[in-house]
Chimera marker file (.cmm) of the C-alpha trace (Angstrom):
<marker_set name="trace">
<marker id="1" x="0.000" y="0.000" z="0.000" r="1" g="1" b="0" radius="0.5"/>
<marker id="2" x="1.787" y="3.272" z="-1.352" r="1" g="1" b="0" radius="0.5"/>
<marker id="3" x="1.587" y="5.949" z="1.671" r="1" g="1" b="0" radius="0.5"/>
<marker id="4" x="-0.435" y="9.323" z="1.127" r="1" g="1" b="0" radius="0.5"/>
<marker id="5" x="-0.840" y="12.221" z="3.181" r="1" g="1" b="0" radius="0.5"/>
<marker id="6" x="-3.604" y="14.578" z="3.832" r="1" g="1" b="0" radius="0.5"/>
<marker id="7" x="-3.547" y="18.128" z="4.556" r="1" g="1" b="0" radius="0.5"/>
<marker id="8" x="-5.909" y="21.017" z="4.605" r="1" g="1" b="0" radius="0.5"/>
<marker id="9" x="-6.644" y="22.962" z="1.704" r="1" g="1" b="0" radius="0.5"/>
<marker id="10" x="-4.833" y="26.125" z="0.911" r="1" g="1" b="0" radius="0.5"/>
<marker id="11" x="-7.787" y="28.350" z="2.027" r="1" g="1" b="0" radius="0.5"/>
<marker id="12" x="-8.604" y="26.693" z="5.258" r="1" g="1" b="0" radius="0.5"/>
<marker id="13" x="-4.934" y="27.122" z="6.230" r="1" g="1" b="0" radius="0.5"/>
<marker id="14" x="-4.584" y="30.617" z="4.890" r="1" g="1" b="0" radius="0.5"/>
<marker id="15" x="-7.549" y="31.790" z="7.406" r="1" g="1" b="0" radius="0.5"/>
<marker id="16" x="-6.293" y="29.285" z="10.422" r="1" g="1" b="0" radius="0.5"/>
<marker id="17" x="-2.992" y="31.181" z="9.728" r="1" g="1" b="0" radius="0.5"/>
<marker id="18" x="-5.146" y="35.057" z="9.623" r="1" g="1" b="0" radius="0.5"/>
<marker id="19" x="-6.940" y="33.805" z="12.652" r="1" g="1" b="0" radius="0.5"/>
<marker id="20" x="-3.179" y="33.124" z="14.143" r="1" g="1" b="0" radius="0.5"/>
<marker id="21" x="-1.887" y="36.497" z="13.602" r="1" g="1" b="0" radius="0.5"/>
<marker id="22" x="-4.589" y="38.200" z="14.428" r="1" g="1" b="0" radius="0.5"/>
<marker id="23" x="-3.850" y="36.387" z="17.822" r="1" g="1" b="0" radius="0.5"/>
<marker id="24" x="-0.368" y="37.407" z="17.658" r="1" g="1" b="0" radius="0.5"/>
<marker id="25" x="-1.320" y="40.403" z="17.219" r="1" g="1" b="0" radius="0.5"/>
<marker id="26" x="-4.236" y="40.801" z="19.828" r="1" g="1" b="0" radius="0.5"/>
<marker id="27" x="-1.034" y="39.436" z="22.567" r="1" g="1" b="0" radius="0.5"/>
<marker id="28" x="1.335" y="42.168" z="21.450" r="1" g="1" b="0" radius="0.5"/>
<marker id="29" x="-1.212" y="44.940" z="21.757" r="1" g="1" b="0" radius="0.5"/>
<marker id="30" x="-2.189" y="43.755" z="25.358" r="1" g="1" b="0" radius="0.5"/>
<marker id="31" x="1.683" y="43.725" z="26.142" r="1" g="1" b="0" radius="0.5"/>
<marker id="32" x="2.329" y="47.296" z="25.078" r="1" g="1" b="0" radius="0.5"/>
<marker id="33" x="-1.045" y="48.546" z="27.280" r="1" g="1" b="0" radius="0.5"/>
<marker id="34" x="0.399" y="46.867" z="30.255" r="1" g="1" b="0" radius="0.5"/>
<marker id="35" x="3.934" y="48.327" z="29.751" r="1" g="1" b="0" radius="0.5"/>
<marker id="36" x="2.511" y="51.513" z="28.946" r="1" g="1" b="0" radius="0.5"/>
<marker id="37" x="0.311" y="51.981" z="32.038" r="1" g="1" b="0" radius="0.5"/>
<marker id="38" x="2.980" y="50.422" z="34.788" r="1" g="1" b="0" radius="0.5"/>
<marker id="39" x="5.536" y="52.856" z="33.024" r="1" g="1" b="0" radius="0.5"/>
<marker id="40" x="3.158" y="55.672" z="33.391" r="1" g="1" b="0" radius="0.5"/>
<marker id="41" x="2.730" y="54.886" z="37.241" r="1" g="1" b="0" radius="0.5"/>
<marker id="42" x="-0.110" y="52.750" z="37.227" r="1" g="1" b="0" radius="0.5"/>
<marker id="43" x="-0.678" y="49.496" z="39.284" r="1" g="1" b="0" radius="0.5"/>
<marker id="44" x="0.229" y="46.658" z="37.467" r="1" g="1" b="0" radius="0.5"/>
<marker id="45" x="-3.574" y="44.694" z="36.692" r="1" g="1" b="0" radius="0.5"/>
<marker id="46" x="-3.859" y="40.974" z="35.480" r="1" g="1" b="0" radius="0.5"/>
<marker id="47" x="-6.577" y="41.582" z="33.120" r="1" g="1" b="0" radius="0.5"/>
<marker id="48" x="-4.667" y="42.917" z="30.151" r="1" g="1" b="0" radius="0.5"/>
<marker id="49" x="-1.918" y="40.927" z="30.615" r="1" g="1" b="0" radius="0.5"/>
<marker id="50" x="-4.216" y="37.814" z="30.887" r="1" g="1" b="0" radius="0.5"/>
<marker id="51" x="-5.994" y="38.666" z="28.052" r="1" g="1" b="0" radius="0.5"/>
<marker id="52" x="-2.515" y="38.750" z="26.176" r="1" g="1" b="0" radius="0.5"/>
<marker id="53" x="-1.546" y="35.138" z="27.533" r="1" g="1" b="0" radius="0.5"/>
<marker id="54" x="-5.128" y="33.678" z="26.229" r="1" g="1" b="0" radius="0.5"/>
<marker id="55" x="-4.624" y="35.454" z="22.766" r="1" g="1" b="0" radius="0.5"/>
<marker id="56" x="-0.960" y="33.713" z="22.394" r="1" g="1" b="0" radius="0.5"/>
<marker id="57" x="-1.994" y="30.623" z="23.494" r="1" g="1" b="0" radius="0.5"/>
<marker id="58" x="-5.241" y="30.501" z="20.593" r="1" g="1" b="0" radius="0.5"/>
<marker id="59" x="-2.677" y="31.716" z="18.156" r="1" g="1" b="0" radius="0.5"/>
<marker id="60" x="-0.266" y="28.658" z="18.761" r="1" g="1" b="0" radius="0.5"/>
<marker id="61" x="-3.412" y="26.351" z="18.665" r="1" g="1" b="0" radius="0.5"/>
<marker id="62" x="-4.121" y="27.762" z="15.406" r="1" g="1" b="0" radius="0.5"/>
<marker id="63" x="-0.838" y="27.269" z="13.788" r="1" g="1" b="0" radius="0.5"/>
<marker id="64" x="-0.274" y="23.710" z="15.474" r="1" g="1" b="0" radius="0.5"/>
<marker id="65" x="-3.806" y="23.236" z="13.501" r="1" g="1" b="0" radius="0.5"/>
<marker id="66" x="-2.937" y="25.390" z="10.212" r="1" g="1" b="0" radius="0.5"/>
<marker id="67" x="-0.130" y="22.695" z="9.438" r="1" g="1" b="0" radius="0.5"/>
<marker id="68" x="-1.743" y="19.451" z="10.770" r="1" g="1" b="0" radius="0.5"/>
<marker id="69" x="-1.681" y="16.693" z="8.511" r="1" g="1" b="0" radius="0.5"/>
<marker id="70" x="-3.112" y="13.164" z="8.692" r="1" g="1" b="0" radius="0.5"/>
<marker id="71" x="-0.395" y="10.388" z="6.944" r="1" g="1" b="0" radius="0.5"/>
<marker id="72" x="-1.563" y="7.113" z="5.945" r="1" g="1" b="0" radius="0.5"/>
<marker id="73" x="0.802" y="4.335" z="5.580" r="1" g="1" b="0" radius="0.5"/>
<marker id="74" x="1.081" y="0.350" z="6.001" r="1" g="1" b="0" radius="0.5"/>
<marker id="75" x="2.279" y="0.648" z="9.747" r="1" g="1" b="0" radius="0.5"/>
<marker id="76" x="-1.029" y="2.918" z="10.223" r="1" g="1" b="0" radius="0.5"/>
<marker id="77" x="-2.478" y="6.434" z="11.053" r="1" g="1" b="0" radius="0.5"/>
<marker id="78" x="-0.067" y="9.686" z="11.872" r="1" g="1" b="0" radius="0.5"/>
<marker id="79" x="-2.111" y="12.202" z="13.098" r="1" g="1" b="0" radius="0.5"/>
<marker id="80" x="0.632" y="14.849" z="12.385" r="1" g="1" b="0" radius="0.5"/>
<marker id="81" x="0.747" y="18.697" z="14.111" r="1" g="1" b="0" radius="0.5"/>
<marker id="82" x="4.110" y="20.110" z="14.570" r="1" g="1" b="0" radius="0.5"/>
<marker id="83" x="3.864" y="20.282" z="18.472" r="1" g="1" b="0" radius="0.5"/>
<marker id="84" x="2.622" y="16.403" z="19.059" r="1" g="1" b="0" radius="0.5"/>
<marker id="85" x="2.491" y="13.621" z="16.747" r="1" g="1" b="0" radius="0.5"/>
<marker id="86" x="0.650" y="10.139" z="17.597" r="1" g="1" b="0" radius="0.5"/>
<marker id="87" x="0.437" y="7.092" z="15.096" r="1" g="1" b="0" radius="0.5"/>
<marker id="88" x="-2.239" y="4.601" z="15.572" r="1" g="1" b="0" radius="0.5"/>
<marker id="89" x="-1.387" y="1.307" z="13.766" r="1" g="1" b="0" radius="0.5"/>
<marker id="90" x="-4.382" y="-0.491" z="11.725" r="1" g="1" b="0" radius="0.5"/>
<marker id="91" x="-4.668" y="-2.991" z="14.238" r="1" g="1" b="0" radius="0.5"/>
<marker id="92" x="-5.839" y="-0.677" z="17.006" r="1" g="1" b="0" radius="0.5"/>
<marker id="93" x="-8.304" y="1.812" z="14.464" r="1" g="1" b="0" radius="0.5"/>
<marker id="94" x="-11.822" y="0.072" z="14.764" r="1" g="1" b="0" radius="0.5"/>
<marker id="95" x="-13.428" y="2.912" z="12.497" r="1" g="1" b="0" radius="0.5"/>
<marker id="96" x="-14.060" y="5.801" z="10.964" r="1" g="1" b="0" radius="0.5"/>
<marker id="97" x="-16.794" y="8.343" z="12.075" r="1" g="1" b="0" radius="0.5"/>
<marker id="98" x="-18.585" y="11.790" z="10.112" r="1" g="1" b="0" radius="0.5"/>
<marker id="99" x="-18.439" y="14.423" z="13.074" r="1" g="1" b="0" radius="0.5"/>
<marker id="100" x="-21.406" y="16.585" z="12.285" r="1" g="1" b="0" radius="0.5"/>
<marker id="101" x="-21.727" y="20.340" z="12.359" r="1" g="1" b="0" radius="0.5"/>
<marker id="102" x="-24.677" y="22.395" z="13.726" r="1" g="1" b="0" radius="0.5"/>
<marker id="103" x="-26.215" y="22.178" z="10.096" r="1" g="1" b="0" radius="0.5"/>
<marker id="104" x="-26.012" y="18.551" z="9.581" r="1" g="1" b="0" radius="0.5"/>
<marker id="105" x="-22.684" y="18.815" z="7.326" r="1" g="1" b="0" radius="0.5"/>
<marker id="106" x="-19.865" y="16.282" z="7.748" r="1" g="1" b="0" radius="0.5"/>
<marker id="107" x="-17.242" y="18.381" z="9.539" r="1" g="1" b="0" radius="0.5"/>
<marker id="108" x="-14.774" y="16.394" z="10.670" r="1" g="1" b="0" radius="0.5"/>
<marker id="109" x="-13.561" y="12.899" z="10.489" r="1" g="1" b="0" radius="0.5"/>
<marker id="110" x="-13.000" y="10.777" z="13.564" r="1" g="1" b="0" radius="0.5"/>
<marker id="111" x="-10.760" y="7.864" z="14.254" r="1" g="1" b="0" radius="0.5"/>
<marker id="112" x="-12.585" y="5.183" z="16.779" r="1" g="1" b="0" radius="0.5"/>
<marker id="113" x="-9.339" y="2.861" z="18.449" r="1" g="1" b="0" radius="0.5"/>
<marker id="114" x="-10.055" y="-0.688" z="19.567" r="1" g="1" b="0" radius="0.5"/>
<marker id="115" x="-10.315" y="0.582" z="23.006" r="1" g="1" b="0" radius="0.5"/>
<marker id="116" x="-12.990" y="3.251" z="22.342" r="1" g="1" b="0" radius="0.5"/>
<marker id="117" x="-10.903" y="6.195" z="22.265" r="1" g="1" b="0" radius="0.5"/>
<marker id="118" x="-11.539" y="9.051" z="19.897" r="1" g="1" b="0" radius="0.5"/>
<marker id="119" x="-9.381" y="10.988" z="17.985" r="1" g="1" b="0" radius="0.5"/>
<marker id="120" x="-10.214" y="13.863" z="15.875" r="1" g="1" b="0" radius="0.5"/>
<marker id="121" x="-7.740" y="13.515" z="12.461" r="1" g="1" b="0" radius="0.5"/>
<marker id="122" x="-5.680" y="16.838" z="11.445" r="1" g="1" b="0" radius="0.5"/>
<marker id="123" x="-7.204" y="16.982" z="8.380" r="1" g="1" b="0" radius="0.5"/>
<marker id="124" x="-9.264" y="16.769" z="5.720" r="1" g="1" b="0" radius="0.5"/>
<marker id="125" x="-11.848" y="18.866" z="7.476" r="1" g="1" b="0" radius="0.5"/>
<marker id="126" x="-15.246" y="21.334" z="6.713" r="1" g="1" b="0" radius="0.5"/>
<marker id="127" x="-16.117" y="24.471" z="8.333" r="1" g="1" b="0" radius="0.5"/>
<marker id="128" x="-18.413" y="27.681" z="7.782" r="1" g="1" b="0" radius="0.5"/>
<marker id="129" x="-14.788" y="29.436" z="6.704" r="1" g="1" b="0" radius="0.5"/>
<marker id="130" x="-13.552" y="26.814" z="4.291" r="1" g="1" b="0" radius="0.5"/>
<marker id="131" x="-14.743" y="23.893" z="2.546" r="1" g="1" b="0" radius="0.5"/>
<marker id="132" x="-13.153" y="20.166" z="1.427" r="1" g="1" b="0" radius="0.5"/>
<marker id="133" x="-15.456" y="19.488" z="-1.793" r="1" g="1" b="0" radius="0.5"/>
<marker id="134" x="-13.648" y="16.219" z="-1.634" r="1" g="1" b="0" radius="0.5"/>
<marker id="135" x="-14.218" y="15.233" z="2.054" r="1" g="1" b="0" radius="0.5"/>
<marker id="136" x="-16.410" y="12.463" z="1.338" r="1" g="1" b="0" radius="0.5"/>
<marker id="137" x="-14.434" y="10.650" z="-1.037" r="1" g="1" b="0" radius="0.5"/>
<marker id="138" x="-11.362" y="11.320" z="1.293" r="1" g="1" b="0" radius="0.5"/>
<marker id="139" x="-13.628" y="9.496" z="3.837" r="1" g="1" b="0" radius="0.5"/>
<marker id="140" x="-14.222" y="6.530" z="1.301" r="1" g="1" b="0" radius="0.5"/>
<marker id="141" x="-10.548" y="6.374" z="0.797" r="1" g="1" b="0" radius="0.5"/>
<marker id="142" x="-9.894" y="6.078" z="4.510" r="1" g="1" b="0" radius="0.5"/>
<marker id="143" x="-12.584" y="3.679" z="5.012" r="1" g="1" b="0" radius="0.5"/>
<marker id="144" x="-11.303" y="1.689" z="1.881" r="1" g="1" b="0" radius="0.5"/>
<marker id="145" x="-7.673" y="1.741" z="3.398" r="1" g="1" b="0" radius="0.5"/>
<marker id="146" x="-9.087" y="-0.110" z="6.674" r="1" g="1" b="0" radius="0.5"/>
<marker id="147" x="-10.778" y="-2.761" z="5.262" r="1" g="1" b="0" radius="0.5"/>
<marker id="148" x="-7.734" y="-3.650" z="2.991" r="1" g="1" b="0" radius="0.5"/>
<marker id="149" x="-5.131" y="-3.688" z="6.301" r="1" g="1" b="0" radius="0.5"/>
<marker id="150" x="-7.896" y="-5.655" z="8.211" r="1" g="1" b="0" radius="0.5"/>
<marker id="151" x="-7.561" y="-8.217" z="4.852" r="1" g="1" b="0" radius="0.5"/>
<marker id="152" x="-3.594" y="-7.656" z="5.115" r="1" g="1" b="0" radius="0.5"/>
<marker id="153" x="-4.036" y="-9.155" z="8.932" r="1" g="1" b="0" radius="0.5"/>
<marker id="154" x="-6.157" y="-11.606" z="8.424" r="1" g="1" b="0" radius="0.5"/>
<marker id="155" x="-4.406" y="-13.152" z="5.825" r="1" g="1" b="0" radius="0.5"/>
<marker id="156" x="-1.169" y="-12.992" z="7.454" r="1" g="1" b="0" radius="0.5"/>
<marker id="157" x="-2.364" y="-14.521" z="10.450" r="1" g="1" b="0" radius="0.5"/>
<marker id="158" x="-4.001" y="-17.504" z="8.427" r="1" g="1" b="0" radius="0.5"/>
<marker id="159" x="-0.526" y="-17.909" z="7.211" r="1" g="1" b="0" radius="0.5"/>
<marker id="160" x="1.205" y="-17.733" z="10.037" r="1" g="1" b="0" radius="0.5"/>
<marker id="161" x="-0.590" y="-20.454" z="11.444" r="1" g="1" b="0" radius="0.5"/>
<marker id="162" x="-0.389" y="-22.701" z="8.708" r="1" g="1" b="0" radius="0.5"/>
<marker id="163" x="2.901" y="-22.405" z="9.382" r="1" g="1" b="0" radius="0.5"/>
<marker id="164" x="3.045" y="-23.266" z="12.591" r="1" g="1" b="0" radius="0.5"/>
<marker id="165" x="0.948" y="-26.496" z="11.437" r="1" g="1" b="0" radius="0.5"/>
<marker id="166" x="3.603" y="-27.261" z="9.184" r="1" g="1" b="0" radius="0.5"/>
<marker id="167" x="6.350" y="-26.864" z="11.787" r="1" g="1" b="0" radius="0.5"/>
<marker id="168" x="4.452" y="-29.063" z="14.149" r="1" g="1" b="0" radius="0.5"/>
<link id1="1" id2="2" r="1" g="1" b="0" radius="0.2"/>
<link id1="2" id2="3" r="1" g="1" b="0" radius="0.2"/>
<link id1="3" id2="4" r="1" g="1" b="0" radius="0.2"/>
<link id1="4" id2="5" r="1" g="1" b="0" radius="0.2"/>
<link id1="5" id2="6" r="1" g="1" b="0" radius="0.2"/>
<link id1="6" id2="7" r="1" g="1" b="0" radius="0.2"/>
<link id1="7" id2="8" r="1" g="1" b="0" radius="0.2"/>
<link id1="8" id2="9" r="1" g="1" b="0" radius="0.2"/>
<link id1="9" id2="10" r="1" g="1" b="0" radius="0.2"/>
<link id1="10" id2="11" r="1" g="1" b="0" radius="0.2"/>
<link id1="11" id2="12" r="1" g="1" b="0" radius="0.2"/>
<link id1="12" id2="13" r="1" g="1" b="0" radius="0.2"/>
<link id1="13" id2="14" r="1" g="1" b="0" radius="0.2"/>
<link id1="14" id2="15" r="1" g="1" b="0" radius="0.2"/>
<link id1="15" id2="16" r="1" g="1" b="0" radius="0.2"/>
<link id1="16" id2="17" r="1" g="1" b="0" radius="0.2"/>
<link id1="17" id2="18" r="1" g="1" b="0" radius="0.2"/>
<link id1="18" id2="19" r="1" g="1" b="0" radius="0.2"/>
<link id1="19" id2="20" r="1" g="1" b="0" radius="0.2"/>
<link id1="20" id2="21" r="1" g="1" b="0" radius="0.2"/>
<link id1="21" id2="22" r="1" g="1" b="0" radius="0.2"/>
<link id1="22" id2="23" r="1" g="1" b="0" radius="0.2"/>
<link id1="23" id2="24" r="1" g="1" b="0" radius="0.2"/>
<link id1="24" id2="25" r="1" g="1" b="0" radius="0.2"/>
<link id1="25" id2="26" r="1" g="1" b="0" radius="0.2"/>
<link id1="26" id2="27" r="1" g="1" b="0" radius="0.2"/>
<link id1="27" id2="28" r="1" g="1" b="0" radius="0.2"/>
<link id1="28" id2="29" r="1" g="1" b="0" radius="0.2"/>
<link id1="29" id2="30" r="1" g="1" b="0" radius="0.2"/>
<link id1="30" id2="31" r="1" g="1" b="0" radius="0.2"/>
<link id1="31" id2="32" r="1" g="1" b="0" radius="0.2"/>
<link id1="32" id2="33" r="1" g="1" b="0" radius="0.2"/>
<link id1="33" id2="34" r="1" g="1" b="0" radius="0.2"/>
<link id1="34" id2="35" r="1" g="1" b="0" radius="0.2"/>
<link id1="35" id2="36" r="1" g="1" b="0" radius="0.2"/>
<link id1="36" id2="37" r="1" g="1" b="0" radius="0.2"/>
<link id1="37" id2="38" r="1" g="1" b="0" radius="0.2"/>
<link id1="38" id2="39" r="1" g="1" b="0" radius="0.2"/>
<link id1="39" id2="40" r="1" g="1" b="0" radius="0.2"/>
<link id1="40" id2="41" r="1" g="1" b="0" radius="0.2"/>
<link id1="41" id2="42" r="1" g="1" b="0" radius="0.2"/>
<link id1="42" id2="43" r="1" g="1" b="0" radius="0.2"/>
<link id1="43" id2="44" r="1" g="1" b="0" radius="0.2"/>
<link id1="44" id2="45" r="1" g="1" b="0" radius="0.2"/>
<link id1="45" id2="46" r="1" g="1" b="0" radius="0.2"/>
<link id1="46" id2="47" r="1" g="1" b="0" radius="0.2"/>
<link id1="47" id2="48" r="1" g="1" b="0" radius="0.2"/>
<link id1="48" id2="49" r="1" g="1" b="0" radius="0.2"/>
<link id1="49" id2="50" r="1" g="1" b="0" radius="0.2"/>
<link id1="50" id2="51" r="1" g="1" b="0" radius="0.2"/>
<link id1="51" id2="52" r="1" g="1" b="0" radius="0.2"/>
<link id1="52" id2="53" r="1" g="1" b="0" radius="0.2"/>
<link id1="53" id2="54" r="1" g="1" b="0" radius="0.2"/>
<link id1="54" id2="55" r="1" g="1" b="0" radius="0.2"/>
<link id1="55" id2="56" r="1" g="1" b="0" radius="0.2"/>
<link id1="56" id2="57" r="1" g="1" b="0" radius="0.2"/>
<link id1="57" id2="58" r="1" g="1" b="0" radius="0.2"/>
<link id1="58" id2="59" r="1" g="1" b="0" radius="0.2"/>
<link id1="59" id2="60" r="1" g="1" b="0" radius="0.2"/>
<link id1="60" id2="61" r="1" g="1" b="0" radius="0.2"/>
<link id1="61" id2="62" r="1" g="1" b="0" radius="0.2"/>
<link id1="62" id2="63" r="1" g="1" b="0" radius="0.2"/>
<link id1="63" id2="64" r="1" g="1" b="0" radius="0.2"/>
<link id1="64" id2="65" r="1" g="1" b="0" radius="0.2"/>
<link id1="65" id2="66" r="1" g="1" b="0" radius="0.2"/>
<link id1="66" id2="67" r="1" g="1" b="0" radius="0.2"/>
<link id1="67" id2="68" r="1" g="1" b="0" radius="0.2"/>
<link id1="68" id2="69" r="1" g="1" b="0" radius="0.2"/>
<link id1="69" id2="70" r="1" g="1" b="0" radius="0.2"/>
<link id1="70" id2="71" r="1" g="1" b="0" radius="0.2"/>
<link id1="71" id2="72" r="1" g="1" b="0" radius="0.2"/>
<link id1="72" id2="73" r="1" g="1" b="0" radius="0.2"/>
<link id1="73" id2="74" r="1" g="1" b="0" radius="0.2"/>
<link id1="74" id2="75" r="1" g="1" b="0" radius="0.2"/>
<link id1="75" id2="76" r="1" g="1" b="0" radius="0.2"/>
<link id1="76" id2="77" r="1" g="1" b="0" radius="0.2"/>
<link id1="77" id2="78" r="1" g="1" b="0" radius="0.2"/>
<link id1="78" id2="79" r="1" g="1" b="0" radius="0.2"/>
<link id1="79" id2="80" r="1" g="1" b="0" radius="0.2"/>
<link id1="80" id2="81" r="1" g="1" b="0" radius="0.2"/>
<link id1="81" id2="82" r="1" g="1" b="0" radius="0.2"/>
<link id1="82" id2="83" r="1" g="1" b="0" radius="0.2"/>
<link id1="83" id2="84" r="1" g="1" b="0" radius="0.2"/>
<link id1="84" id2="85" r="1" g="1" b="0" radius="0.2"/>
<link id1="85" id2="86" r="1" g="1" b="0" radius="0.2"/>
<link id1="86" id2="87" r="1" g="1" b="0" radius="0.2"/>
<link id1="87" id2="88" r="1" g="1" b="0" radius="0.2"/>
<link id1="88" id2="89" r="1" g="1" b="0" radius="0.2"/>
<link id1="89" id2="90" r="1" g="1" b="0" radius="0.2"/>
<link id1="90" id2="91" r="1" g="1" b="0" radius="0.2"/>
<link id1="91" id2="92" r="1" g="1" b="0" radius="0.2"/>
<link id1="92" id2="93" r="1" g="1" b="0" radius="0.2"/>
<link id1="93" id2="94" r="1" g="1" b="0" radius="0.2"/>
<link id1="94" id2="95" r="1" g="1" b="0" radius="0.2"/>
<link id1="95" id2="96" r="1" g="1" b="0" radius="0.2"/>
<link id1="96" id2="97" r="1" g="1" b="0" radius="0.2"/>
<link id1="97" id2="98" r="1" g="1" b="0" radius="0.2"/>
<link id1="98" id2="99" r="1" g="1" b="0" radius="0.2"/>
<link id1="99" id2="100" r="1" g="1" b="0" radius="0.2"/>
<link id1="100" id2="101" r="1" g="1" b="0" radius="0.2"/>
<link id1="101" id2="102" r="1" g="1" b="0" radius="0.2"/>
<link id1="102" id2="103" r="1" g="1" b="0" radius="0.2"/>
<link id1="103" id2="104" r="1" g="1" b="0" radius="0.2"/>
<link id1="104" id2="105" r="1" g="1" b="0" radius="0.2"/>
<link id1="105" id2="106" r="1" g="1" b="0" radius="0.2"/>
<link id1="106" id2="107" r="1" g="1" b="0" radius="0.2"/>
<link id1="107" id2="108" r="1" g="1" b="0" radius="0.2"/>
<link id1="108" id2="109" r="1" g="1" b="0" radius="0.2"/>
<link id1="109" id2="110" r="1" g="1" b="0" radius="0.2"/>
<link id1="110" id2="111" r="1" g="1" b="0" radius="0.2"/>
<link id1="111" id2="112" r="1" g="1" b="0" radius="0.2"/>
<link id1="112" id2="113" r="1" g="1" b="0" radius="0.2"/>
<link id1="113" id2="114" r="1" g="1" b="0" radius="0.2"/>
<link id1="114" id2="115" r="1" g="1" b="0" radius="0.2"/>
<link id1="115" id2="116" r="1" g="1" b="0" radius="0.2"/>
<link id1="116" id2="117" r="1" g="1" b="0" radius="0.2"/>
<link id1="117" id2="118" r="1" g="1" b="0" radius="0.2"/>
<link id1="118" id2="119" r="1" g="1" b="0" radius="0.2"/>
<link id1="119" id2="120" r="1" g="1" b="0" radius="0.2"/>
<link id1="120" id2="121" r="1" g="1" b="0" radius="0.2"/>
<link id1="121" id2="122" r="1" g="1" b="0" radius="0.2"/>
<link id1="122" id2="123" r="1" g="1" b="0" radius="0.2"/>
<link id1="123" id2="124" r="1" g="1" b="0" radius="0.2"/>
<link id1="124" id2="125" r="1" g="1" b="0" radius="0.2"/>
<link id1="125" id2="126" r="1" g="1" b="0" radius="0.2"/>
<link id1="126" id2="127" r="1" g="1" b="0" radius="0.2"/>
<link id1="127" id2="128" r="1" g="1" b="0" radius="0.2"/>
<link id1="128" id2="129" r="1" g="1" b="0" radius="0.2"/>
<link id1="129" id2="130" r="1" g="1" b="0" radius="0.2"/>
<link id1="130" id2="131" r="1" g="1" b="0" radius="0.2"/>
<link id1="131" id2="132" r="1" g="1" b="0" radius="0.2"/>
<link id1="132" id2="133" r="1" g="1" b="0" radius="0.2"/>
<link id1="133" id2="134" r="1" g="1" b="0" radius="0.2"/>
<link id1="134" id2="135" r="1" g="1" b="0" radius="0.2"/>
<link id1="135" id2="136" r="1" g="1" b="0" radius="0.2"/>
<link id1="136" id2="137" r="1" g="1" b="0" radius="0.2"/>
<link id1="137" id2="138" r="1" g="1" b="0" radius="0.2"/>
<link id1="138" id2="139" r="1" g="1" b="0" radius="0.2"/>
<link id1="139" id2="140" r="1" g="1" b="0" radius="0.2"/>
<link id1="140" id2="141" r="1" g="1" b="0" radius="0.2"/>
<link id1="141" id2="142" r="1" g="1" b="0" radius="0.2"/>
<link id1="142" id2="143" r="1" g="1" b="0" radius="0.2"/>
<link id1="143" id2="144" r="1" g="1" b="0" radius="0.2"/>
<link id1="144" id2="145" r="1" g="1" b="0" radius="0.2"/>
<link id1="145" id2="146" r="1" g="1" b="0" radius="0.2"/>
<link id1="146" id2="147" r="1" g="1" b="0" radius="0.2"/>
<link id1="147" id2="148" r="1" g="1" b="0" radius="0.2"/>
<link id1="148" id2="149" r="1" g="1" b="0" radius="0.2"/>
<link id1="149" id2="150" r="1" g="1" b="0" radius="0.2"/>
<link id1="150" id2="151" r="1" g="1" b="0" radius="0.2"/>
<link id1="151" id2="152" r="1" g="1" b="0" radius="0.2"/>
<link id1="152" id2="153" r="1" g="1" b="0" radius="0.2"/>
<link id1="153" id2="154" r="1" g="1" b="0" radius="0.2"/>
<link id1="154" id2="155" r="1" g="1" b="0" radius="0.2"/>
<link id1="155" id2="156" r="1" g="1" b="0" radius="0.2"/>
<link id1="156" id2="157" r="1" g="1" b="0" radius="0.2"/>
<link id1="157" id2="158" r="1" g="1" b="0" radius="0.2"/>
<link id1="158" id2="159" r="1" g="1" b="0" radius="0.2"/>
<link id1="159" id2="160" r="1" g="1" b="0" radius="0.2"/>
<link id1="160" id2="161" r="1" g="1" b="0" radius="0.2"/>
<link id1="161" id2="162" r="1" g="1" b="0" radius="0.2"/>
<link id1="162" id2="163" r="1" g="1" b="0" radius="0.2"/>
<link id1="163" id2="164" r="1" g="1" b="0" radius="0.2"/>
<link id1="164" id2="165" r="1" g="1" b="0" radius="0.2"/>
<link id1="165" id2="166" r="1" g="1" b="0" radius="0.2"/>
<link id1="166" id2="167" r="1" g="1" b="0" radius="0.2"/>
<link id1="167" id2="168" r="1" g="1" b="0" radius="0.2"/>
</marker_set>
């Protein structure tokens, strides 16, 4: 199975990466305020300064999203951001599952592990502010992908213990 990798499409990233900066720059305005009024004489307040922490912290969970990317090999799943990275081999996914907006529209795609844990993938995604016209036969793909590993395992495992048969 050749690898592939799926990322968000240039206008989704473009307006995670707007969203970002605007962040950025929402953090470095609150900084200058709170410089500005302790160097005036002021009491130093938490609320601007606060507001400046919250603003950073959005903007760096914007760009870790911006550049997330979901790669799809023969060991398994990468859900790929640049600050964490987790793979989830095919013997642990149990499914795929459509996470629905507000309006009924597939929005994002969901990886279901053996154990019942949930992981939202990186990408390919929908959203009011930028739309995957090819989401559902991204989906398909995924799906397709599972069922051929699941025939990968079985069939090695049928072999494996004819094997062992053979040994005996």
């Amino acid at each position: 199975m050749e690898p592939f990798v799926l990322v968000l499409r240039r206008g989704q990233r473009r307006r995670l990466l707007a969203c970002a900066s605007g962040c950025v720059l929402a953090a470095a305005v609150c900084a200058v305020l709170s410089f500005l009024h302790v160097f005036n004489g002021g009491r130093s307040q938490f609320t601007v300064p606060l507001l400046g922490v919250v603003a950073l912290v959005n903007a760096v969970v914007l760009g870790d999203s911006a550049f997330g990317r979901t790669v799809v090999s023969d060991v398994g799943i990468t859900l790929w951001r640049p600050l964490r990275r987790r793979t989830v081999g095919w013997g642990d996914v149990d499914s795929f599952e459509d996470r629905e907006s507000g309006d009924g529209d597939v929005s994002r795609v969901v990886l279901v592990t053996r154990s019942g844990s949930r992981r939202a993938l990186p990408a390919p995604m929908n959203a009011s502010w930028g739309r995957d016209d090819d989401l559902g036969a991204r989906v398909r793909d995924l799906r397709a992908r599972l069922e051929f590993s699941r025939s990968e395992i079985v069939e090695g495992r049928g072999m494996a213990s004819s094997r062992t048969r053979l040994v005996r």
